[in-house]
VOFI-627997 format. One line per field, with one value per residue: residue number from 1; residue in one letter; x, y, z of N, C-alpha, C in turn. Coordinates in nm, 2 decimals. Each point is the difference from the previous one (the first is absolute). Layout:
pos = [NUM / ...] $
code = [A / ...] $
n_x = [X / ...] $
n_y = [Y / ...] $
n_z = [Z / ...] $
ca_x = [X / ...] $
ca_y = [Y / ...] $
ca_z = [Z / ...] $
c_x = [X / ...] $
c_y = [Y / ...] $
c_z = [Z / ...] $
***
This chain:
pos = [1 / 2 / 3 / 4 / 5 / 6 / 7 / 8 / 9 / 10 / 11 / 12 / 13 / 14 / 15 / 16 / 17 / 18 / 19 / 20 / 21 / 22 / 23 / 24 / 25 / 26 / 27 / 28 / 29 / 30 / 31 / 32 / 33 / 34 / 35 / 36 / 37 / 38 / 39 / 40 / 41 / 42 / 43 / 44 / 45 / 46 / 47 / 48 / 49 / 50 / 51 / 52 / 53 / 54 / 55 / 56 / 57 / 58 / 59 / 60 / 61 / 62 / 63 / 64 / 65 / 66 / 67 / 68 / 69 / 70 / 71 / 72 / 73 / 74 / 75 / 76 / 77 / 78 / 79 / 80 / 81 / 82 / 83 / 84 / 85 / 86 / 87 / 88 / 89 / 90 / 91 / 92 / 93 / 94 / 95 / 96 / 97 / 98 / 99 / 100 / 101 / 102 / 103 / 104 / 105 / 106 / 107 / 108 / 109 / 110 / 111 / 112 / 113 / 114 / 115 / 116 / 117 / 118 / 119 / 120 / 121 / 122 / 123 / 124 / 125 / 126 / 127 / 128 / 129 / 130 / 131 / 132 / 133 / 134 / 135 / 136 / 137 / 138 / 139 / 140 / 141 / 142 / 143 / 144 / 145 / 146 / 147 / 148 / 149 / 150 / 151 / 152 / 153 / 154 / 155 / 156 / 157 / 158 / 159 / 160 / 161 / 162 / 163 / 164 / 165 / 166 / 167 / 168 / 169 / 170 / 171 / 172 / 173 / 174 / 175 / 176 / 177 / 178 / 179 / 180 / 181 / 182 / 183 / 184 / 185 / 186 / 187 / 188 / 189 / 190 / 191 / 192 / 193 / 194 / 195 / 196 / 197 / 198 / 199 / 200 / 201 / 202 / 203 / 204 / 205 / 206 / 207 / 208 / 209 / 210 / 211 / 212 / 213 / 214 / 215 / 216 / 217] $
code = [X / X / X / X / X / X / X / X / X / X / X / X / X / X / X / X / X / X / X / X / X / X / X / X / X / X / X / X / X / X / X / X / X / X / X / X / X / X / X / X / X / X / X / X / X / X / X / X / X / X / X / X / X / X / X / X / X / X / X / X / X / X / X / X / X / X / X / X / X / X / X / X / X / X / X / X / X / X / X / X / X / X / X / X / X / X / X / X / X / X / X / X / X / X / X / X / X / X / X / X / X / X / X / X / X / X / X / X / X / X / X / X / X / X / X / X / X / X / X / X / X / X / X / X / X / X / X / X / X / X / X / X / X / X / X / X / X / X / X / X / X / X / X / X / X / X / X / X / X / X / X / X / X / X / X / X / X / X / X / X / X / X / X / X / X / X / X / X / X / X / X / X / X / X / X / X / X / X / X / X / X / X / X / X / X / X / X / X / X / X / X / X / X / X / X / X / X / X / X / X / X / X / X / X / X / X / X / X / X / X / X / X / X / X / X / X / X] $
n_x = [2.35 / -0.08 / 0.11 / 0.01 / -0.11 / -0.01 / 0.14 / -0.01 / -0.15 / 0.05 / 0.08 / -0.13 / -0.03 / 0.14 / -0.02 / -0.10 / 0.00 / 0.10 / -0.04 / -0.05 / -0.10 / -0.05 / 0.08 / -0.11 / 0.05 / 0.08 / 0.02 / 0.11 / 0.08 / 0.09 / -0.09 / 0.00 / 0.14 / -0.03 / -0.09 / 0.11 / 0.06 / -0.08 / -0.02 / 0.13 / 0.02 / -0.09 / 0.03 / 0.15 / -0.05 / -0.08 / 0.13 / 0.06 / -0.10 / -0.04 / 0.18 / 0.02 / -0.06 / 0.03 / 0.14 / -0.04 / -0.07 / 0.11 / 0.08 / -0.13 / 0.03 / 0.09 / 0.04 / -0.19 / 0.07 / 0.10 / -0.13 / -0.04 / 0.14 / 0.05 / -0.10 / 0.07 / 0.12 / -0.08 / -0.07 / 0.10 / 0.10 / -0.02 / 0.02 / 0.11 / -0.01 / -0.07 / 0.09 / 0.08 / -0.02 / -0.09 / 0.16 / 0.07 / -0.12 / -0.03 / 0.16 / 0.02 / -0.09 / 0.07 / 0.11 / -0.04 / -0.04 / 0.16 / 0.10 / -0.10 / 0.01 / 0.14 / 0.05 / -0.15 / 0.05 / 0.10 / -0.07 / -0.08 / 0.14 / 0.04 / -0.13 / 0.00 / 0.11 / 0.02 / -0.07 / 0.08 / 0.08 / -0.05 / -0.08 / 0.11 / 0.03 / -0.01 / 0.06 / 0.03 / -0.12 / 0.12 / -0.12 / 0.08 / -0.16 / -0.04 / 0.13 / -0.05 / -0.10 / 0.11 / 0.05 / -0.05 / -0.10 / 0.13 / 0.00 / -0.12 / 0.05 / 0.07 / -0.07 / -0.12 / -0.02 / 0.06 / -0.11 / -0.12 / 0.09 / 0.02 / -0.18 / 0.02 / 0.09 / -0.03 / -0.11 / 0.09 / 0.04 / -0.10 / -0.04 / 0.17 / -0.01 / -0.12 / 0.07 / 0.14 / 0.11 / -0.06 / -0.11 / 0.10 / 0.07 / -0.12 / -0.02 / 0.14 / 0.02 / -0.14 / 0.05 / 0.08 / -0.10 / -0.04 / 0.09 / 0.05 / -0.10 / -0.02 / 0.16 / 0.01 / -0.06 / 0.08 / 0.08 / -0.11 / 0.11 / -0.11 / 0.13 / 0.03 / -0.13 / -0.03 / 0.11 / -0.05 / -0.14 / 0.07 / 0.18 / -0.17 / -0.06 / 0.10 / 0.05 / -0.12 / 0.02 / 0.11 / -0.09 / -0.10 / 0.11 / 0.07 / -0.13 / -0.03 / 0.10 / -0.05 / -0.17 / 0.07 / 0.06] $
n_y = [-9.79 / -0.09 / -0.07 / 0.07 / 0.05 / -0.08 / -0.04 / 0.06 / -0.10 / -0.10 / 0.02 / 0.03 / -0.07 / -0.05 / 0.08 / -0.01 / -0.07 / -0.02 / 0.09 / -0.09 / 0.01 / 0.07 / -0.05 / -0.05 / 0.11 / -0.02 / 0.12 / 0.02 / 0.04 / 0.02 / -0.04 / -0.07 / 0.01 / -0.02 / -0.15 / -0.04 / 0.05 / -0.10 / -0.09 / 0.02 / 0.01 / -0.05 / -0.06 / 0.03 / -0.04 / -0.11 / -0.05 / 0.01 / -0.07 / -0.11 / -0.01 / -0.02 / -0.07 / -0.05 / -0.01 / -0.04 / -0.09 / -0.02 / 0.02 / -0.11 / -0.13 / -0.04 / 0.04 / -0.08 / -0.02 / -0.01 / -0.09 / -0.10 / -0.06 / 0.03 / -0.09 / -0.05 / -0.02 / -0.02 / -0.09 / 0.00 / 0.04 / -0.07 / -0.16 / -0.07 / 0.00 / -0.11 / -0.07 / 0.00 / -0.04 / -0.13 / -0.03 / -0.03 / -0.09 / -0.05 / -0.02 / 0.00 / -0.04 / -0.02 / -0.02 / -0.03 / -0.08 / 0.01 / 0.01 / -0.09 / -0.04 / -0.01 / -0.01 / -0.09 / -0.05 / -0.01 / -0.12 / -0.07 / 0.01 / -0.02 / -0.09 / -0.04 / -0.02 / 0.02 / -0.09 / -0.03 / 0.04 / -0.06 / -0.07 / -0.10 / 0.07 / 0.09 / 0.02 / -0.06 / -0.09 / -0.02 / 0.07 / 0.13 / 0.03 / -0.12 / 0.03 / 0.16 / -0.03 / -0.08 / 0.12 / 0.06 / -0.10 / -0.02 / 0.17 / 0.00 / -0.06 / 0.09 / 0.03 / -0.05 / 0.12 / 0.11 / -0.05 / 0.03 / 0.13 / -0.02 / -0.02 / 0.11 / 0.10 / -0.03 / -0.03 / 0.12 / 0.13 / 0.01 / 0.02 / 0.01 / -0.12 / -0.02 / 0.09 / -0.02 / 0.02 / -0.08 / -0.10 / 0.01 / -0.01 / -0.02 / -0.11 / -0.07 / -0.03 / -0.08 / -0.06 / 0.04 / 0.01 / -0.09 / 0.03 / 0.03 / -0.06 / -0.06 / 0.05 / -0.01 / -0.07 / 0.01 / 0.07 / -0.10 / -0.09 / 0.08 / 0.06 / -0.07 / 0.03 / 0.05 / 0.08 / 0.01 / 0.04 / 0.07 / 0.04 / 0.05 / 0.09 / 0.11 / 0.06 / 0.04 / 0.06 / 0.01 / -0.01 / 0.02 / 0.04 / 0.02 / 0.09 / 0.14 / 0.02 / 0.07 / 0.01 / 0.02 / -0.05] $
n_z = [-3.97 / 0.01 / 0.03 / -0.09 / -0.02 / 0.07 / -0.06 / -0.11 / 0.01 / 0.10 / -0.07 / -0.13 / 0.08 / 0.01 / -0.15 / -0.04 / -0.03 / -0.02 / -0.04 / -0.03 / 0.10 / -0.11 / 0.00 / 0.00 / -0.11 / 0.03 / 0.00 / -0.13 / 0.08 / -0.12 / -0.06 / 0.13 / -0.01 / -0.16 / 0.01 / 0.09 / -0.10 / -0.08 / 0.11 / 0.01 / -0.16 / 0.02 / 0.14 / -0.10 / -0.11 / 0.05 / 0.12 / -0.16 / -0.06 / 0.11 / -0.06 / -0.16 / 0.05 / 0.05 / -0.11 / -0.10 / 0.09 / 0.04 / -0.15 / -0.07 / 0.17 / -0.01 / -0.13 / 0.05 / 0.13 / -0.12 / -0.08 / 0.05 / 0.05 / -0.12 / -0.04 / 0.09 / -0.06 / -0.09 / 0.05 / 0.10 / -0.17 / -0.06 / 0.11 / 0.03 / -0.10 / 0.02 / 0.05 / -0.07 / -0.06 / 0.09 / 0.06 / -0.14 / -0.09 / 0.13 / -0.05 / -0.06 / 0.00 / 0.10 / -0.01 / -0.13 / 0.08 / 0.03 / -0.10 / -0.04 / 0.08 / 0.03 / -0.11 / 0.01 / 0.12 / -0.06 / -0.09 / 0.06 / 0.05 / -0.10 / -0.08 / 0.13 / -0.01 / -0.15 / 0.03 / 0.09 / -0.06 / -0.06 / 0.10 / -0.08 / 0.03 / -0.15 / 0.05 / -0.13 / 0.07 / 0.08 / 0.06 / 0.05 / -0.02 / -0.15 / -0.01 / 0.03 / -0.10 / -0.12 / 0.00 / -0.01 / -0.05 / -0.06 / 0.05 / 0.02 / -0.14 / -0.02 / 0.13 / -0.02 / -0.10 / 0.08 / 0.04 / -0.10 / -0.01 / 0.17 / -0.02 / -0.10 / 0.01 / 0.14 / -0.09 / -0.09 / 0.12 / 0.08 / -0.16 / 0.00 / 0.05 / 0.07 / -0.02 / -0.02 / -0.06 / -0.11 / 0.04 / 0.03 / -0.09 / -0.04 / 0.09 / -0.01 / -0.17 / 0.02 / 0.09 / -0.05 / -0.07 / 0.13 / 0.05 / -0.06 / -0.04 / 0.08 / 0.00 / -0.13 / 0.07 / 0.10 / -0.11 / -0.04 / -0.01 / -0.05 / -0.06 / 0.14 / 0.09 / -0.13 / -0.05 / 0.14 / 0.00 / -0.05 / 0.10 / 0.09 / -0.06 / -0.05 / 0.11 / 0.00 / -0.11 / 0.02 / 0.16 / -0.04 / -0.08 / 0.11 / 0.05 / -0.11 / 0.00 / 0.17 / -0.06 / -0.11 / 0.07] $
ca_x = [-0.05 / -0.10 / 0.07 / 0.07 / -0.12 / -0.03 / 0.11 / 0.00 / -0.10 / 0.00 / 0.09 / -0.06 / -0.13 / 0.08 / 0.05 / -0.11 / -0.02 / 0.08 / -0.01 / -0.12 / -0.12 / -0.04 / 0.12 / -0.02 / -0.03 / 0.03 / 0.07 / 0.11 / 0.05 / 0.00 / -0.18 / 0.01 / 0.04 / 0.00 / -0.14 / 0.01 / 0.08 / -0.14 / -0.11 / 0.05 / -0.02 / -0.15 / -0.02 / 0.07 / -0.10 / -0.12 / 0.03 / 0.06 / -0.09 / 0.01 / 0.06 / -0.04 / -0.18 / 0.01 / 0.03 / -0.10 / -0.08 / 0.08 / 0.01 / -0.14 / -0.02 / 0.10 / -0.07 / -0.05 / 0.05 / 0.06 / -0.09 / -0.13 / 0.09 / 0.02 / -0.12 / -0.10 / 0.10 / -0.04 / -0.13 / -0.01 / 0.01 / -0.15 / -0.09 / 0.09 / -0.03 / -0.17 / -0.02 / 0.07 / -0.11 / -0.14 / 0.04 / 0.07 / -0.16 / -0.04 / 0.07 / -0.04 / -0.12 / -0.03 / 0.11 / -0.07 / -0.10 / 0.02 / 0.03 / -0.12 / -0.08 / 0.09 / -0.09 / -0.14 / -0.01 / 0.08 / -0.09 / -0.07 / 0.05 / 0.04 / -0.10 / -0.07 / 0.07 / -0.06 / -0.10 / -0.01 / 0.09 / -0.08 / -0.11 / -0.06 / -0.02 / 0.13 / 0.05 / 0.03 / -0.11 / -0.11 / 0.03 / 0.05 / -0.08 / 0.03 / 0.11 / -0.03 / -0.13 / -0.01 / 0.08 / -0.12 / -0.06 / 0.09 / 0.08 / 0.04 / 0.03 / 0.15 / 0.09 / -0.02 / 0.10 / 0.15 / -0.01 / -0.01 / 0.09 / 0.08 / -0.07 / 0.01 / 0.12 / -0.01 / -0.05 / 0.06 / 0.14 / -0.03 / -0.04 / 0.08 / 0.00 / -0.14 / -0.03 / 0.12 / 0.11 / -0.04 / -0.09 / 0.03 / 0.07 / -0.10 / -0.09 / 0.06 / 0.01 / -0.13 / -0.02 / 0.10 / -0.08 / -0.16 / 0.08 / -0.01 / -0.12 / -0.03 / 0.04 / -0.08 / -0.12 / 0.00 / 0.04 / -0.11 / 0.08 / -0.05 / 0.07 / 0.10 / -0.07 / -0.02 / 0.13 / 0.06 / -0.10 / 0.03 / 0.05 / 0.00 / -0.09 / 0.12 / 0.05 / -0.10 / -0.02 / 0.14 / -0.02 / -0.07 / 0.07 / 0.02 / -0.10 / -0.03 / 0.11 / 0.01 / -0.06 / 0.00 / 0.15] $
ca_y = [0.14 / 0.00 / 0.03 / 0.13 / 0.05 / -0.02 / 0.05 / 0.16 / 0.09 / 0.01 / 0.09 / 0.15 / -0.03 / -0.06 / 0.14 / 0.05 / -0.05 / 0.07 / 0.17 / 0.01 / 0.01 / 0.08 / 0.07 / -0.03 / 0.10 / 0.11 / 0.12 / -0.02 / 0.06 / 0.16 / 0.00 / 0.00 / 0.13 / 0.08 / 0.10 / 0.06 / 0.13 / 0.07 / 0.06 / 0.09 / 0.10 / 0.01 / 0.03 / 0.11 / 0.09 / 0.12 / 0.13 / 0.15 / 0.10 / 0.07 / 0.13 / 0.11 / 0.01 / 0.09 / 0.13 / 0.05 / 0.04 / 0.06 / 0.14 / 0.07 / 0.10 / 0.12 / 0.10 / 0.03 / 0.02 / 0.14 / 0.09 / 0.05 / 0.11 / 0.12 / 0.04 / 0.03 / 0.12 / 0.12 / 0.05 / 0.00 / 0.11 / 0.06 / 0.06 / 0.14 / 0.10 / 0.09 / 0.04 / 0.08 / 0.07 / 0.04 / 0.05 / 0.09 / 0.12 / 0.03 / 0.09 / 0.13 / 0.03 / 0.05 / 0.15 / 0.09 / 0.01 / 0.07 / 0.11 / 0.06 / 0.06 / 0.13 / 0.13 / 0.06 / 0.07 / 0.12 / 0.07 / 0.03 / 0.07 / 0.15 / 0.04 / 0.02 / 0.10 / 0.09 / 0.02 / 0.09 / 0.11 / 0.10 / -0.04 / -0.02 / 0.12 / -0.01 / 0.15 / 0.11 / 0.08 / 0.13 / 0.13 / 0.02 / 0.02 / -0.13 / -0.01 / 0.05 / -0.06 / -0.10 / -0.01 / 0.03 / -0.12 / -0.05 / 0.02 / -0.08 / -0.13 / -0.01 / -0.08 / -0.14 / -0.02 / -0.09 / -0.12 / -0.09 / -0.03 / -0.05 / -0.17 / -0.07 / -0.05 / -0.14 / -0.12 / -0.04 / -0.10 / -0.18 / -0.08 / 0.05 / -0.12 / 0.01 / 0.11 / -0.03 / 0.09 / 0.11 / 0.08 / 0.08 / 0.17 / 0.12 / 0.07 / 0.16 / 0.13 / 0.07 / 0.08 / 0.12 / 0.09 / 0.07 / 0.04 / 0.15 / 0.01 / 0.05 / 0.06 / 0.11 / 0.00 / 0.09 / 0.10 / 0.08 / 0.02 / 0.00 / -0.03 / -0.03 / -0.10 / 0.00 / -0.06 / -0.14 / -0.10 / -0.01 / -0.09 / -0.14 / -0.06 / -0.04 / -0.17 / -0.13 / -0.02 / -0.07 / -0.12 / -0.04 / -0.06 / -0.13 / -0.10 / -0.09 / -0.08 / -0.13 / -0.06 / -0.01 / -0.11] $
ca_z = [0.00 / 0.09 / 0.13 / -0.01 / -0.01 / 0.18 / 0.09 / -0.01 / 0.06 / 0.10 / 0.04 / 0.06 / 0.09 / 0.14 / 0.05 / 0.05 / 0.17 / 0.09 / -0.01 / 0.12 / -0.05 / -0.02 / -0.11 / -0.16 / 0.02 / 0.12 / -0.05 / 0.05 / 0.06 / -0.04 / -0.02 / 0.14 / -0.01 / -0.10 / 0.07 / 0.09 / -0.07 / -0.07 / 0.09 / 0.12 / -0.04 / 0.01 / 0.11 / 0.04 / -0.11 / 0.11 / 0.07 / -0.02 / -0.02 / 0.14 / 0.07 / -0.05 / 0.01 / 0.16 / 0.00 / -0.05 / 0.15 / 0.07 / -0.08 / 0.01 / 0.16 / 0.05 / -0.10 / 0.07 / 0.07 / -0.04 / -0.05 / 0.11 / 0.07 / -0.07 / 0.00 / 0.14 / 0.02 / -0.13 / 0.07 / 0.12 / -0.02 / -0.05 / 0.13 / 0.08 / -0.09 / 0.01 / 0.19 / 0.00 / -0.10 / 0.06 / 0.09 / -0.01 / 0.00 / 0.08 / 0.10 / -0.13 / 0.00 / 0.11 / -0.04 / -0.08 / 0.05 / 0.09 / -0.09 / -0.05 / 0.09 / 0.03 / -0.11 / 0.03 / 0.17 / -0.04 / -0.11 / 0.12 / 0.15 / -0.11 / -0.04 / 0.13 / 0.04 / -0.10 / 0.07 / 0.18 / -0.03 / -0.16 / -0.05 / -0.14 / -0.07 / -0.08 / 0.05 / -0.11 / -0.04 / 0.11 / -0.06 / 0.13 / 0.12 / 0.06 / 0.05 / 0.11 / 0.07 / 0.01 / 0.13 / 0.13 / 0.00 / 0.02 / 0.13 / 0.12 / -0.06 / 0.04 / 0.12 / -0.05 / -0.12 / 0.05 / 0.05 / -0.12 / -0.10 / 0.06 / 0.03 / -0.12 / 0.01 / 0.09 / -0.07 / -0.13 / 0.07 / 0.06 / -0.07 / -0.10 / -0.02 / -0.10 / -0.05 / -0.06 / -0.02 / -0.09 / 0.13 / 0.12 / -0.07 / -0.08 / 0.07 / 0.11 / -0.05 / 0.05 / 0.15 / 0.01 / -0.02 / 0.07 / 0.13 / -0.07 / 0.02 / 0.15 / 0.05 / -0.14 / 0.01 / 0.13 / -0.05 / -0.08 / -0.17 / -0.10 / -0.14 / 0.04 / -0.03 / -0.14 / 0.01 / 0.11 / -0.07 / -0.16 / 0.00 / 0.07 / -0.13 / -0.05 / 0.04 / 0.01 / -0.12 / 0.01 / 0.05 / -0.03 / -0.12 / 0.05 / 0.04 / -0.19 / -0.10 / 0.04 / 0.03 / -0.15 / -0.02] $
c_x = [-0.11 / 0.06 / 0.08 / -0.10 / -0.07 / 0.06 / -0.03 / -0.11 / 0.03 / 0.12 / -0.03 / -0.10 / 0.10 / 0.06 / -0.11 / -0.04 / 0.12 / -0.01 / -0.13 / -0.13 / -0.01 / 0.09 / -0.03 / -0.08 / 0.05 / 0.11 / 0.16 / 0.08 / -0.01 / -0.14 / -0.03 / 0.02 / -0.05 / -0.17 / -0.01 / 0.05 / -0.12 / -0.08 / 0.07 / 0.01 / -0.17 / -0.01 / 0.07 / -0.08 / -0.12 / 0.05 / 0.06 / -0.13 / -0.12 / 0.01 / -0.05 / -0.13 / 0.04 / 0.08 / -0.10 / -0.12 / 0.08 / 0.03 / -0.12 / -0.05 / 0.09 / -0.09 / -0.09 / 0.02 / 0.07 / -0.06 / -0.10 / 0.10 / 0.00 / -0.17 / -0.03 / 0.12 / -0.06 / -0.09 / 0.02 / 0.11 / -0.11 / -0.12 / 0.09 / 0.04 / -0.15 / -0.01 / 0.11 / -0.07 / -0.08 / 0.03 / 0.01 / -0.10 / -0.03 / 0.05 / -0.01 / -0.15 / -0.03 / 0.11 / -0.12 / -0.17 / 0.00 / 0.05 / -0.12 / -0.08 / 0.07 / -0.01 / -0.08 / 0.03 / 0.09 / -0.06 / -0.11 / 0.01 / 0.02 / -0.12 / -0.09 / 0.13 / -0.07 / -0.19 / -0.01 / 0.03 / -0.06 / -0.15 / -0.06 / -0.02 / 0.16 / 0.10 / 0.02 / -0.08 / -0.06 / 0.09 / 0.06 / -0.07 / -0.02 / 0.13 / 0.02 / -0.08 / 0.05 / 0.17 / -0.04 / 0.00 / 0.09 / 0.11 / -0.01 / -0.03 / 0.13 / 0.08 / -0.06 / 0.04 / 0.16 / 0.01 / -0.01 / 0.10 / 0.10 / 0.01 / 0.06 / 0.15 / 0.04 / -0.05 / 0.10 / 0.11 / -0.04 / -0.04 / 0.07 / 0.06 / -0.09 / -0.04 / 0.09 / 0.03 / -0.08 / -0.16 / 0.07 / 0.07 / -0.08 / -0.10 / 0.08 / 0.02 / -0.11 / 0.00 / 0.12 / -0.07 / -0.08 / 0.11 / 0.00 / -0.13 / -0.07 / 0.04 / -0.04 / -0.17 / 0.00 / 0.04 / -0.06 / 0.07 / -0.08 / 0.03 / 0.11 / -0.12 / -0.05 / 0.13 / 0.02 / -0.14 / 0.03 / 0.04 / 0.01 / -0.13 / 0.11 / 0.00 / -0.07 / -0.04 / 0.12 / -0.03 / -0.08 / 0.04 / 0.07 / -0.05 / -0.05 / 0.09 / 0.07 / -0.09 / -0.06 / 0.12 / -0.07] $
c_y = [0.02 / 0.00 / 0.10 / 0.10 / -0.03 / 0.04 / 0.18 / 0.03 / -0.06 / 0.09 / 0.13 / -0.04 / 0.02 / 0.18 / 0.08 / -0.06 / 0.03 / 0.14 / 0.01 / 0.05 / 0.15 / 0.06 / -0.03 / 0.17 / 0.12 / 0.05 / 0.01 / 0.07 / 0.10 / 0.06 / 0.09 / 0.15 / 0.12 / 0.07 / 0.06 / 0.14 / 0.10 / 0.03 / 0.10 / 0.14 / 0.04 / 0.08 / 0.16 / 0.08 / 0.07 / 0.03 / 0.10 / 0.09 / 0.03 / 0.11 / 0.13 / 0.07 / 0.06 / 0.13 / 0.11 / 0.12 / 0.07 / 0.13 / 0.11 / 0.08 / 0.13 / 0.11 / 0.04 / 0.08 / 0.15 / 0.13 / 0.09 / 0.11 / 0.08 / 0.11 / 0.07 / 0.12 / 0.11 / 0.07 / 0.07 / 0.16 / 0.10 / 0.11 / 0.15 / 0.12 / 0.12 / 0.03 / 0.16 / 0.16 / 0.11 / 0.11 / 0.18 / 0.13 / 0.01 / 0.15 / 0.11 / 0.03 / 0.05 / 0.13 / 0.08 / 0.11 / 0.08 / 0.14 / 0.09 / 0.05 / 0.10 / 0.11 / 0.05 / 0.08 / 0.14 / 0.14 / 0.12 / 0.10 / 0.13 / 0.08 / 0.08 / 0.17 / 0.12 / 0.02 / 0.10 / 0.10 / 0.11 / -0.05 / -0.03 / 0.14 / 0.01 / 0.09 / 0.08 / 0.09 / 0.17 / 0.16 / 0.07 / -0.01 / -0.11 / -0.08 / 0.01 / -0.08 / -0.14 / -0.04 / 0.05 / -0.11 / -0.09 / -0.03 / -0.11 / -0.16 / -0.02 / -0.12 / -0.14 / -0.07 / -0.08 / -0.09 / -0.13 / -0.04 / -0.08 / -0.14 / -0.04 / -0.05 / -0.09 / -0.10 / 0.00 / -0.12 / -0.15 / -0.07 / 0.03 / -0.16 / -0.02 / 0.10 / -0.02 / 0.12 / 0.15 / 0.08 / 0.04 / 0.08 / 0.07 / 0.04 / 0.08 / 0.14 / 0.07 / 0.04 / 0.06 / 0.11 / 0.07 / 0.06 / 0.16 / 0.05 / 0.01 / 0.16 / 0.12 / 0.00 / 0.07 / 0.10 / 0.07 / 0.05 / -0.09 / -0.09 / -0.11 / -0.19 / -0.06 / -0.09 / -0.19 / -0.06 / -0.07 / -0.15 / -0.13 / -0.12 / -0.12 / -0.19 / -0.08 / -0.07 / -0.11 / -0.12 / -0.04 / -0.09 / -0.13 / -0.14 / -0.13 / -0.09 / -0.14 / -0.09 / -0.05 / -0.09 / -0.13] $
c_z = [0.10 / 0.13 / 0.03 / 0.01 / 0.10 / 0.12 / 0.02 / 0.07 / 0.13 / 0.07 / 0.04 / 0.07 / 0.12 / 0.03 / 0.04 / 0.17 / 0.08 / -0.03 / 0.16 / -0.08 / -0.02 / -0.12 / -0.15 / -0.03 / 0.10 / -0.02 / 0.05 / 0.09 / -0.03 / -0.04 / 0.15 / 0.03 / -0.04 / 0.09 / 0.14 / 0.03 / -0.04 / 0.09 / 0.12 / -0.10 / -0.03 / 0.10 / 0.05 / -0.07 / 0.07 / 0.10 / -0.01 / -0.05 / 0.10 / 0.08 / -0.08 / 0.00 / 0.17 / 0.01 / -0.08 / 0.08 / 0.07 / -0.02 / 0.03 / 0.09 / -0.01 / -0.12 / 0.07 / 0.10 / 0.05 / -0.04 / 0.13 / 0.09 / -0.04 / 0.02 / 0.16 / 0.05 / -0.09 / 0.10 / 0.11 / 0.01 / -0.05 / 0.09 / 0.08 / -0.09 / -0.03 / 0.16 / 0.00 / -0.08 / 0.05 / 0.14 / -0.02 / -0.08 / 0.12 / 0.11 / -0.14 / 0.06 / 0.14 / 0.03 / -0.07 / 0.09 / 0.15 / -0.04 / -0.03 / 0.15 / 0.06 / -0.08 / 0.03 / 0.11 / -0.04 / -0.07 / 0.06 / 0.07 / -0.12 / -0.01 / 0.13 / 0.00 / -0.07 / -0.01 / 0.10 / -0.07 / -0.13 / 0.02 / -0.12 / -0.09 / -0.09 / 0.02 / -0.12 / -0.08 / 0.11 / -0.06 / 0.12 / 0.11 / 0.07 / 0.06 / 0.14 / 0.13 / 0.09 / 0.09 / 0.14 / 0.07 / 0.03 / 0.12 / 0.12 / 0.00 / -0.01 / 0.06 / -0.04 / -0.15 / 0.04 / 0.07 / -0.05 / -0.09 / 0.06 / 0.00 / -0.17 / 0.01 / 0.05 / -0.06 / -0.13 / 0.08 / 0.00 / -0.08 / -0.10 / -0.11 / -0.10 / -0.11 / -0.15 / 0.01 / -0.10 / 0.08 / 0.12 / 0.00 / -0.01 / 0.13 / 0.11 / -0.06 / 0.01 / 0.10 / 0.03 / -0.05 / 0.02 / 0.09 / -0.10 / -0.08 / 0.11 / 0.05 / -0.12 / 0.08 / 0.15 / -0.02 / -0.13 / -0.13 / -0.11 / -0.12 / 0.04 / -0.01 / -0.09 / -0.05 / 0.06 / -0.04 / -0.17 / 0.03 / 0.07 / -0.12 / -0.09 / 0.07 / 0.04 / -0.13 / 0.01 / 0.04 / -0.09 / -0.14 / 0.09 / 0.07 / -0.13 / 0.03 / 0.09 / 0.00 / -0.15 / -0.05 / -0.04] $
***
């Protein structure tokens, strides 16, 4: 038994020595494997999450990105919109400012007319003597009266743009009326002037609703 029992440990001494050095402990083939498996799925493990961390950033620039565009396109309508704006009070405000000063010059050329012509005096107030008196006086203003009235009509024409449609109807209907007024005042028709003053009162009252209503909008 004892030589049976010797036999067995040199047998595993002659297999261990022939395995070579290092093989006492060292991992079987398949062992081998099995960790080399483990560490290539470790390895695939942080560079898929890698990627997901860089797609991550990546998503984030762009959102970013998209955002500020959108922002500098918000802005830059924004701007051409107040530019547009600013253009378009400005040309209102200067149309308006010229309108307004055509009226006045028109306004003007009426009020200087009826001036020259009644000296601020009311005609409905005179009694015959004063009628008399005040065509007297009158006669030889005639020929400059129709001249005035001439300068008026020339400025409704030339400023019939500026004026619109509703001021320049009215102020020709005014001065179609100094032409037979004039001609009631060289002929000393009394009841005929009365009458054409009524109705030249009349349509200044007229303009004068349109001037409101243009300048009340």
């Amino acid at each position: 038994m004892k030589h049976v029992a010797g036999l067995m440990v040199f047998a595993t001494f002659l297999s261990i020595a022939a395995a070579g050095p290092g093989a006492v402990g060292a991992p079987t083939p398949a062992a081998a494997t099995t960790q080399v498996t483990s560490h290539a799925k470790a390895a695939d493990d942080v560079t898929l999450e890698n990627l997901k961390f860089q797609h991550e950033i990546l998503l984030s620039l762009i959102e970013k990105l998209m955002i500020g565009a959108a922002i500098a396109l918000f802005a830059l309508w924004t701007s051409r919109l107040l530019e547009r704006y600013k253009a378009r009070e400005a040309y209102i405000s200067s149309f308006t400012q010229r309108h307004v000063q055509k009226v006045a010059e028109i306004w003007k050329m009426v009020y200087e007319w009826e001036s020259f012509i009644e000296e601020g005096k009311p005609l409905d107030d005179f009694d015959d003597e004063q009628w008399s008196m005040f065509l007297d006086r009158m006669e030889p203003r005639i020929a400059r009266s129709q001249l005035m009235a001439e300068e008026l009509r020339k400025a409704v024409e030339a400023d019939r743009f500026w004026l619109g449609k509703g001021l320049y109807s009215r102020f020709v209907a005014y001065h179609n009326l100094l032409r037979p007024y004039i001609a009631a005042m060289a002929l000393r028709q009394q009841n005929m002037l009365k009458e054409i003053k009524t109705a030249l009162d009349r349509n200044k009252q007229d303009i004068m609703s349109v001037v409101r209503a243009n300048f009340t909008k």
